[in-house]
N, C-alpha and C positions, 0 to 999 in steps of 0.2 A: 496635520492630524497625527497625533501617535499612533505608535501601535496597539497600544491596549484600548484603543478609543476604533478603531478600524472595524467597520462591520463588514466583515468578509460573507457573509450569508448576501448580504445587499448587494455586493461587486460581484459574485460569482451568479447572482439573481441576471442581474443587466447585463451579463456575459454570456448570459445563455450557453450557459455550461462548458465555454471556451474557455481557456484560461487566460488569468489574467495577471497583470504586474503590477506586484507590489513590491518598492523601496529595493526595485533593481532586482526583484527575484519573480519568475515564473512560477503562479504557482496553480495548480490544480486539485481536483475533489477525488478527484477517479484518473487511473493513466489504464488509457485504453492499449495494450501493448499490440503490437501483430507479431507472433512468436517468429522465430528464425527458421521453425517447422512444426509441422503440425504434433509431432511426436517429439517427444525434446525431454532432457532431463535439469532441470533448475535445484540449482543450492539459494540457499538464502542463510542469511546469518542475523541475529541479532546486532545492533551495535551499540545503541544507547538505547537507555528506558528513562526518562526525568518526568515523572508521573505523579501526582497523587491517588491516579486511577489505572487500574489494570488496564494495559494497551494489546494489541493485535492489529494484524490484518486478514484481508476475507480475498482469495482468490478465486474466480467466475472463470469458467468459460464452458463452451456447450462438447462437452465429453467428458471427460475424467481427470485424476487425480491417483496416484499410485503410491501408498506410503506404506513406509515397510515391508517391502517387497510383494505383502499380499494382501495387503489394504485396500480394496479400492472404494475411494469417494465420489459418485459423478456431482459434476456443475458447478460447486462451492465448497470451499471448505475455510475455515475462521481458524487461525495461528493465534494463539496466545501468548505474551510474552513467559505466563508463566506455568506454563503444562507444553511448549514445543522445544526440542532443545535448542539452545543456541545456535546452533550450526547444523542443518539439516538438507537432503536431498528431496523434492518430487519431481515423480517423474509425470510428466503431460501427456494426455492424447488427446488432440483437441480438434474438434468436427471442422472446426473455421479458421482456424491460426489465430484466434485473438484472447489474449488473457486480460481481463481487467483485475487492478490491484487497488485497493484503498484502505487505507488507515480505518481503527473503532479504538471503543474504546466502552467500558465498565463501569458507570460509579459505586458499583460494590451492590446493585441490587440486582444482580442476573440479566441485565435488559442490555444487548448489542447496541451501542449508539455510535451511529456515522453522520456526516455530510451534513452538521450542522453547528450553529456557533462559529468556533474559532478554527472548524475543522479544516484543513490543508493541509496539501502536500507539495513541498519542494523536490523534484528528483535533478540528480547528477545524471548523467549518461555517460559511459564510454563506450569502446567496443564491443564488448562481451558482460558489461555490467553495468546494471541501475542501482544509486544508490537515493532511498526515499528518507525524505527531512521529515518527519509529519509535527504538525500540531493535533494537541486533542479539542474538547469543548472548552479551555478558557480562550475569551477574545485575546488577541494579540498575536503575535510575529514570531511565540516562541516554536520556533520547526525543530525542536530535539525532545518533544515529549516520547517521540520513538523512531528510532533511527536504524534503518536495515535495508541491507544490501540481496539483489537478485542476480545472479552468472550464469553464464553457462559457455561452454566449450566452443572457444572461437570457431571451429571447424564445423557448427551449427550452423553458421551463418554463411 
């Protein structure tokens, strides 16, 4: 089966939201993080945008969100590739330790679309940093319709 033929809604369907491998790559809908601590400060950067649709992602978790030092957003907040800077700090406090992250995505009428189609995410791991592959809504394998990294200070962990 190619990849532009790969119905990844159907694999992730019978997977029951486990992830699954495809073509040698792990991949997932949602990464359920458990942070390093419940209070914690994350940079993220953009890395690649290859889109014909405005991309972001949406970060969950049950307490807050600290942006620009006096900002606070509790439970979610949606990063847009093209309203957050490249290269930004939040800071977390979070009731559970667990952050969920997942790719979206815009086709130009206002309406947040996730977790459907060709949606997936590849992430990297190291030490102190994830880095997420995503695809948006077209079927196939391409994971660099938006590409961004999450860190934070080994001494977190």
């Amino acid at each position: 089966m190619e990849d532009k033929e790969l119905d990844l809604d159907e694999l992730f369907r019978k997977a029951e939201g486990k992830p699954i491998e495809v073509n040698g790559k792990s991949l997932v809908r949602i990464d359920r993080f458990t942070l390093p601590r419940k209070k914690i400060s994350l940079k993220f950067n953009f890395l690649e945008i290859n889109s014909e649709w405005k991309q972001g992602f949406i970060l969950k978790t049950r307490g807050s969100f600290k942006v620009n030092q006096n900002s606070i957003i509790k439970n979610a907040i949606v990063l847009w590739e093209d309203t957050a800077p490249n290269e930004f700090v939040l800071n977390v406090d979070s009731k559970d330790g667990v952050l969920l992250v997942y790719n979206v995505w815009d086709f130009g009428d206002g309406v947040t679309q996730a977790w459907h189609n060709g949606a997936a995410i590849n992430i990297e791991r190291s030490f102190s940093k994830k880095v997420y592959h995503c695809n948006d809504g077209h079927l196939g394998l391409d994971l660099n319709n938006l590409v961004f990294s999450m860190s934070w200070e080994q001494n977190d962990l």
